[in-house]
Backbone as CSV, one residue per row, in Angstrom:
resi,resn,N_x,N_y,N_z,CA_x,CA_y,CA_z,C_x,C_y,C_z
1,UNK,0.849,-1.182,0.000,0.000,0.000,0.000,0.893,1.244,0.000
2,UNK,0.249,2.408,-1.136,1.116,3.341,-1.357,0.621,4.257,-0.387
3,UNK,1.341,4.841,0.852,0.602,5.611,1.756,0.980,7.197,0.864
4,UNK,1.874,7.364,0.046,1.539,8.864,-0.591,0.290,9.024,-1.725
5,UNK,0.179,7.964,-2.377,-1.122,7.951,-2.236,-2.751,8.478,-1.900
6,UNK,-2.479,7.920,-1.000,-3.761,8.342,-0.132,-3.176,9.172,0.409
7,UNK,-2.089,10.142,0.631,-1.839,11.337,1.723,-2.394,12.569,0.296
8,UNK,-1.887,12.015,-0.730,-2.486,12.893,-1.814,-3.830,12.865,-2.015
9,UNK,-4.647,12.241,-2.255,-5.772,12.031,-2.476,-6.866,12.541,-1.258
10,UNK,-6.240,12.269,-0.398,-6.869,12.751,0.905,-6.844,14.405,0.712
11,UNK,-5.695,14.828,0.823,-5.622,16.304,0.803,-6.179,17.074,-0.289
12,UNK,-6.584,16.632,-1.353,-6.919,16.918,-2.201,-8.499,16.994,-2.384
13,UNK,-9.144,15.633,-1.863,-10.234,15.540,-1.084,-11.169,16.552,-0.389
14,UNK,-10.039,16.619,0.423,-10.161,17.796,1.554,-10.177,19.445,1.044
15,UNK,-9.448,19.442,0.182,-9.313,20.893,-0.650,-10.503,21.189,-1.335
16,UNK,-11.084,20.178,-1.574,-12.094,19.997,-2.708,-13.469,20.969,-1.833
17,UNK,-13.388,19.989,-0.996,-14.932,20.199,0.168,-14.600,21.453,0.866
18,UNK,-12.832,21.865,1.380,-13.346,23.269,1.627,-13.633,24.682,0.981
19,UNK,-12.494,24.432,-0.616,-13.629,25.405,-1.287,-14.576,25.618,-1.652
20,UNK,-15.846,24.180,-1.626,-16.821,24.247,-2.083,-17.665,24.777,-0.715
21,UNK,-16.901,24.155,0.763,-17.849,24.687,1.972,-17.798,26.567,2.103
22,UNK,-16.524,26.856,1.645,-16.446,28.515,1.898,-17.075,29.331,0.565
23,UNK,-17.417,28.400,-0.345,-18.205,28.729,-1.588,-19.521,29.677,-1.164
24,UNK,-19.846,28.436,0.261,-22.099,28.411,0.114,-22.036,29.184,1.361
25,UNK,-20.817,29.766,2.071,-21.400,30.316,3.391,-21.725,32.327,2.854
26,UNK,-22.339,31.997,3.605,-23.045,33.879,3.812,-22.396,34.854,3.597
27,UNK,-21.882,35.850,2.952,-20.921,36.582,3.204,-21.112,37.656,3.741
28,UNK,-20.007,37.970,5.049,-20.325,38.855,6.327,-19.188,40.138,6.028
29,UNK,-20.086,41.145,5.710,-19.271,42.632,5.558,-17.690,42.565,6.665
30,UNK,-16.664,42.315,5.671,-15.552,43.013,6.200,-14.410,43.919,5.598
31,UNK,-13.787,44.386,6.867,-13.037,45.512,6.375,-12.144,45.475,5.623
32,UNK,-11.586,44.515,4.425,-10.049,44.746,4.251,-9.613,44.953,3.254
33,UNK,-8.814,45.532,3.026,-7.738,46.538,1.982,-6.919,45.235,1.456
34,UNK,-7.231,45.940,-0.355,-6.612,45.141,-1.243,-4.751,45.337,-0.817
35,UNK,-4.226,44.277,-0.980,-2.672,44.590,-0.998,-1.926,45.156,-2.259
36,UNK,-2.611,45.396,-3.092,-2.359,46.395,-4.078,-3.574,47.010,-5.043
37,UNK,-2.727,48.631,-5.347,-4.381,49.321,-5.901,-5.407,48.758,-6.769
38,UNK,-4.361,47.826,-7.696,-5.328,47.529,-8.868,-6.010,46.304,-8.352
39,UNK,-5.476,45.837,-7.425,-6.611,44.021,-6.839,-7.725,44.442,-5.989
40,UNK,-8.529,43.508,-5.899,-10.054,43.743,-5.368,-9.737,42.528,-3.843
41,UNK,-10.055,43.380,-2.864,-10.145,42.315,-1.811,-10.626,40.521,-2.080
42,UNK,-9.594,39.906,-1.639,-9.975,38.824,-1.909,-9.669,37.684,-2.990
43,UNK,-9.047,38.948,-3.952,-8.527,38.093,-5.114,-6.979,37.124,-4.625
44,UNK,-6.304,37.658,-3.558,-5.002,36.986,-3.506,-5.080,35.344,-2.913
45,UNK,-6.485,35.566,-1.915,-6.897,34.581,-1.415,-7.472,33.590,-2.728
46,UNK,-8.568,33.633,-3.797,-8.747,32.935,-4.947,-7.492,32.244,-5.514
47,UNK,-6.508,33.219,-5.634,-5.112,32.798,-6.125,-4.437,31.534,-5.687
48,UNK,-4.363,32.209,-4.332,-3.617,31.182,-3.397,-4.204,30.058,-3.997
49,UNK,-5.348,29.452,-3.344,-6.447,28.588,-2.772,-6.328,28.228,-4.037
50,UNK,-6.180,28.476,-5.346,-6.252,27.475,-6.811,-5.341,27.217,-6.786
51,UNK,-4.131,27.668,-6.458,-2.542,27.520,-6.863,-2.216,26.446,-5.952
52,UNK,-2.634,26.507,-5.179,-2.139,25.473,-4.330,-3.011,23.963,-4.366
53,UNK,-4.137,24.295,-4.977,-5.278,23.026,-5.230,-4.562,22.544,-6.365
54,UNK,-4.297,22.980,-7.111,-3.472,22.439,-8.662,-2.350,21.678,-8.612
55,UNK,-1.544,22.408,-7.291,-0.357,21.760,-6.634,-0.763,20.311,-6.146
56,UNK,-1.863,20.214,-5.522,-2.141,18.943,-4.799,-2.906,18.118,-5.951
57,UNK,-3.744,18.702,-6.717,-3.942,17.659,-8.016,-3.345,16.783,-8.634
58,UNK,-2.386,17.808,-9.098,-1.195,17.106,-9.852,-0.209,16.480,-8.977
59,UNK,0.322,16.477,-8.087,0.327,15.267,-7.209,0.027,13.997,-7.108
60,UNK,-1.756,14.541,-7.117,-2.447,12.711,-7.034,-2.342,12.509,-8.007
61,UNK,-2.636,13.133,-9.390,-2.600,12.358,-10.726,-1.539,11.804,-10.593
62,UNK,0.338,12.091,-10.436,1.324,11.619,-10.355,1.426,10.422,-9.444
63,UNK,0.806,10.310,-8.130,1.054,8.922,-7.487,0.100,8.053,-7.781
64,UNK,-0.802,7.905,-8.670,-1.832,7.503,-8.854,-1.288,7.029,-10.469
65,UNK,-0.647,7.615,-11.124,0.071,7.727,-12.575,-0.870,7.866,-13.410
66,UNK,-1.704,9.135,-13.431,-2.809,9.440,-14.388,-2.689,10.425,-14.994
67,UNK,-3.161,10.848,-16.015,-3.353,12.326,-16.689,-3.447,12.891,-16.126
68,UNK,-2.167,14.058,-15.752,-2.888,15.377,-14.780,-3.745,16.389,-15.884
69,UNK,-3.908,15.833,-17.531,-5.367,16.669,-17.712,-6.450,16.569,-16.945
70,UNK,-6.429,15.057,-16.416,-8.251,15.276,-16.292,-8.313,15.603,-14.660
71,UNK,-7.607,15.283,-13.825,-7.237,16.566,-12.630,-7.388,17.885,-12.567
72,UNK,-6.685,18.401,-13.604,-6.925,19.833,-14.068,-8.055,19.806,-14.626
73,UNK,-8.761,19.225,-14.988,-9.789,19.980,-15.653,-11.499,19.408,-14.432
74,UNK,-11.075,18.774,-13.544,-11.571,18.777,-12.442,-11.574,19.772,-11.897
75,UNK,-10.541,20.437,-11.459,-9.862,21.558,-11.264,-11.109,22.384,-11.663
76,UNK,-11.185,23.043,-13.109,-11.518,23.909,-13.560,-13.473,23.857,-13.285
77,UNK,-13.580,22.629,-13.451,-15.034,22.945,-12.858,-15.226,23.266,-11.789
78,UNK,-14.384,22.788,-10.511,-14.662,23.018,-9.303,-15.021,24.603,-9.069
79,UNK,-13.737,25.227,-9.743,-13.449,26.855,-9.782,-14.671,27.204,-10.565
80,UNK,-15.093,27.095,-11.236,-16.399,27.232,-11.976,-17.621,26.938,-11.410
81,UNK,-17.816,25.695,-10.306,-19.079,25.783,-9.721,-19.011,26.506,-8.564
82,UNK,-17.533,26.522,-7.792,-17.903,27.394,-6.540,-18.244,28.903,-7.051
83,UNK,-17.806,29.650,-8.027,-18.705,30.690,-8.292,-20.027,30.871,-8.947
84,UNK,-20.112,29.932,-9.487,-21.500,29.590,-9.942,-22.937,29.387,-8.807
85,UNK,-22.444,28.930,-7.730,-23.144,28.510,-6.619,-23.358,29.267,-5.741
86,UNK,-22.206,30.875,-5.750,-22.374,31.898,-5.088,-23.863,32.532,-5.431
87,UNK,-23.806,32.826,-6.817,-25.004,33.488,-7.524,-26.349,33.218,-6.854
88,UNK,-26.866,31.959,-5.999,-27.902,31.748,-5.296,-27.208,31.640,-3.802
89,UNK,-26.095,32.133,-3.339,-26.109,32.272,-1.997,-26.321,33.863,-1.374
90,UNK,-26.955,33.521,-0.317,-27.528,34.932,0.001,-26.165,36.304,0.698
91,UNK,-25.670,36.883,-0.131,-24.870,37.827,0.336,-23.710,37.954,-0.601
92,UNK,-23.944,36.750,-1.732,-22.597,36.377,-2.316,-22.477,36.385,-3.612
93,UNK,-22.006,36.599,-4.567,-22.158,37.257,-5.915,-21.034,36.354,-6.718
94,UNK,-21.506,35.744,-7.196,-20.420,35.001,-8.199,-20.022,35.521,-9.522
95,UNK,-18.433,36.428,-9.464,-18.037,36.911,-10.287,-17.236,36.520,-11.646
96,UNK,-17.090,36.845,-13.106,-16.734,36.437,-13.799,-14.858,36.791,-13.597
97,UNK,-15.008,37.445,-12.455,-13.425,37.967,-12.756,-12.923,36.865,-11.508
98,UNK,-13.572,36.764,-10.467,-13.074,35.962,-9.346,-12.818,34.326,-10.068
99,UNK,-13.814,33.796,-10.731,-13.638,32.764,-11.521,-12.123,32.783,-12.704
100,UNK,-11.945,33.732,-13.112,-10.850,34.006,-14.317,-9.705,34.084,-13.156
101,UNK,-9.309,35.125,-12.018,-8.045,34.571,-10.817,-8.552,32.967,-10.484
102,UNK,-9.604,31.998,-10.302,-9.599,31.357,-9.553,-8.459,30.163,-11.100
103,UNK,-8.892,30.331,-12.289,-8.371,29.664,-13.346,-6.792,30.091,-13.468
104,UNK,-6.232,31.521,-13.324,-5.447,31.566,-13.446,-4.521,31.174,-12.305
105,UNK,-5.101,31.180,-10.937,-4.153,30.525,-10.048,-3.725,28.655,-10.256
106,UNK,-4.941,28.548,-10.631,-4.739,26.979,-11.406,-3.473,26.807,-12.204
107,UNK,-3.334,27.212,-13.364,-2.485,27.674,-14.387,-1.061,28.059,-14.048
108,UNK,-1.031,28.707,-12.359,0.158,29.146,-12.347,0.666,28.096,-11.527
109,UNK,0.109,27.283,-10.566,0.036,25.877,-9.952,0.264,24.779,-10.821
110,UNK,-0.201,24.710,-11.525,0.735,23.991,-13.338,1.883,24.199,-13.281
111,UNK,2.049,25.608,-13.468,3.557,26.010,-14.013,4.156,25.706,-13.128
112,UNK,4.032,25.930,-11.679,4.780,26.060,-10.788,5.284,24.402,-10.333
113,UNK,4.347,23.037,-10.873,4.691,21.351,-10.169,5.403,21.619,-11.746
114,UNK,5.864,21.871,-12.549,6.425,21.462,-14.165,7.950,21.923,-13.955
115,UNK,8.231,23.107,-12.731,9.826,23.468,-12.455,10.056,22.044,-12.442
116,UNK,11.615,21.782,-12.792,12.518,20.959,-12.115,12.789,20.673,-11.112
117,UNK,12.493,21.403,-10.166,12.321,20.870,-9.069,11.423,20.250,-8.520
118,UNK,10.419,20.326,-8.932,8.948,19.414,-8.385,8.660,18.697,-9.487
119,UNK,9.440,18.402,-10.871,8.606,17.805,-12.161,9.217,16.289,-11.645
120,UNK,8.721,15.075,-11.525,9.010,13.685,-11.586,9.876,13.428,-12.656
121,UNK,9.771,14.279,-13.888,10.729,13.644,-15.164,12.124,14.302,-14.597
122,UNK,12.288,15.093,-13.565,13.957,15.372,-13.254,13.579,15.022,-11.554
123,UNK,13.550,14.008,-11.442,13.710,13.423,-9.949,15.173,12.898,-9.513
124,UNK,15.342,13.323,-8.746,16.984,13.278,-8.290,17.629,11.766,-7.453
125,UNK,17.984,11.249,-8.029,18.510,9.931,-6.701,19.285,10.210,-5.831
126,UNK,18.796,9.891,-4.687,20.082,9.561,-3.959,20.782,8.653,-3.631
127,UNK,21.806,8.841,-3.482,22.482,7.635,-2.924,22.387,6.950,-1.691
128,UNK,22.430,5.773,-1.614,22.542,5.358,0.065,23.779,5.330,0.698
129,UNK,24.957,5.145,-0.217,25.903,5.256,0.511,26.670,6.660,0.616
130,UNK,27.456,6.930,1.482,28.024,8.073,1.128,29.841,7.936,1.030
């Protein structure tokens, strides 16, 4: 039994259900300032939260040895229904631009498991002896 595996799949799991749980909750007026002029509160958080879901996708596709297309493109609906699902939550507005950061953090979570340093096709051995 491959326990990375299931440490992937799990977390990924888990990523799944909490953007879809912070999708449907209420949204409660708060105060906070974009970290730069041209971003809209909230967008860095979309960013993150795809970039790092893409990270853990492609992961499981890799220990699992599957197409990380169809991961990614799991991916892309998810980001697509949690704003879609806003549109009938009461306080919460599902935007075409929050959806376009939620794709492009995807995209950059791609780019970012394809470095050499995280790509499996340049995996490094080590040695056991020294």
């Amino acid at each position: 039994m491959n326990m990375k595996k299931y440490l992937y799949l799990s977390l990924s799991i888990i990523e799944t259900a909490l953007l879809i749980y912070l999708s449907v909750q209420p949204y409660k007026t708060a105060v906070m300032k974009p970290l730069l002029p041209m971003m809209r509160s909230g967008d860095i958080e979309h960013f993150l939260a795809y970039s790092i879901y893409a990270m853990l996708l492609i992961n499981t596709s890799r220990a699992f040895n599957k197409s990380e297309r169809y991961f990614l493109f799991f991916g892309l609906i998810i980001a697509s229904f949690t704003e879609a699902v806003q549109t009938i939550v009461p306080n919460r507005y599902g935007e075409l631009m929050d959806m376009l950061i939620n794709y492009f953090g995807l995209f950059i979570g791609t780019i970012f498991m394809r470095l050499p340093l995280f790509s499996s096709k340049y995996e490094v051995k080590f040695s056991q002896s020294l």
